[in-house]
N, C-alpha and C positions, 0 to 999 in steps of 0.2 A: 525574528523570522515572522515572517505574513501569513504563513500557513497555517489554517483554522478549520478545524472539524466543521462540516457539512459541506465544502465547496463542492461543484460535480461539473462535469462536463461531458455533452453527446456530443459522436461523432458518427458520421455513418460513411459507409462505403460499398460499393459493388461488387460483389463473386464474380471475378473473372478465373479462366481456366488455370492461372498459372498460385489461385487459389486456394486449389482442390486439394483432395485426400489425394487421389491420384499423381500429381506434380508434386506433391509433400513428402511421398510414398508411405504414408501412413494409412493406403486403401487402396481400392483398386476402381474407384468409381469415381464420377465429376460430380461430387459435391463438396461443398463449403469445407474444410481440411479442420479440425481440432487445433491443429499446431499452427493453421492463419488467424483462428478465432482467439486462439491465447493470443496470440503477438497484437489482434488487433487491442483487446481487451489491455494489456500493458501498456501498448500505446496511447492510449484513453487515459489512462490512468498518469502516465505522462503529461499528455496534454492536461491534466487535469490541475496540475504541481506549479508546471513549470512557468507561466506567468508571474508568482508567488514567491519562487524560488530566490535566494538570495546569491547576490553575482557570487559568481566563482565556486558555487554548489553544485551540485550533480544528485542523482538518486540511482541505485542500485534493483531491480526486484531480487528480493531471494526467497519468496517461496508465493505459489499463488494453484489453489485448492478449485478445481474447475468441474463444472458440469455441462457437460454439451449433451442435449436434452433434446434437438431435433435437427433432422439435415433439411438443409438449405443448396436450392439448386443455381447453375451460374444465373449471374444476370440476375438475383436476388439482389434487393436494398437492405444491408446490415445495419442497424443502430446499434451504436452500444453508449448507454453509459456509465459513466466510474464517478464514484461519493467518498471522498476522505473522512471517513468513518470515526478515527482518533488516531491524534498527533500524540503521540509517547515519546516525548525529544526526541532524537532524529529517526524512532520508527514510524513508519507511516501505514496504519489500515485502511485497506477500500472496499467497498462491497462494489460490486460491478455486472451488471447485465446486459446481455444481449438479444436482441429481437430480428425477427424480419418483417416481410407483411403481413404473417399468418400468425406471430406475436412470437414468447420467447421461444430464445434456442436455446440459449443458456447461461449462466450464475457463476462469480468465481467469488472469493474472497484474495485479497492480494495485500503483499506486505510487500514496500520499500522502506529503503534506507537513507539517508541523508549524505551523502559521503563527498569528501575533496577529491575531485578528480584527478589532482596531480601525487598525494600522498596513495591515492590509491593504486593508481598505477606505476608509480615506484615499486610495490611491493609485491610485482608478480614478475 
């Protein structure tokens, strides 16, 4: 396996309305949603892997520790990015941040998993 403690990777993306707390309904207002800023923040962390990854491997998250620290309105520019922190055979740590223009929004710690996606999904 390729995958080596410190790789990282930014990705950035745009708050658009179907972003929000609002559309997520985890609020009642148009800004940046907690529950988009995870998904994006897992997504990072993806992208961070998966060049690395060995064919016919998959990774799973199963738990990821977040602080969303400031709102972000639409049409804000989100960076974020994700650092494989330590490779624990097939667990995977990341530290992972997020920004916008006005600097961070917010911090997670994030754990995947290494898993075969065919034995996995047999077993649900």
């Amino acid at each position: 396996m390729a995958l080596k403690e410190g790789l990282s990777v930014t990705q950035t993306m745009t708050v658009s309305k179907t972003d929000t707390a609002i559309h997520h309904g985890s609020g009642k207002l148009e800004v940046f949603a907690t529950p988009a800023m995870v998904a994006f923040m897992e997504n990072t962390a993806v992208a961070c892997i998966d060049p690395e990854m060995e064919k016919g491997t998959d990774s799973v998250g199963i738990q990821i520790d977040t602080k969303h620290s400031k709102a972000s309105k639409v049409g804000a520019l989100i960076t974020c990015t994700a650092k494989l922190v330590k490779v624990d055979g097939k667990k995977l740590s990341f530290e992972i941040e997020a920004s916008d223009e006005g600097g961070n929004i917010g911090n997670a710690s994030h754990i995947r998993y290494i898993i075969d996606p065919v034995k996995f999904m047999s077993r649900l």
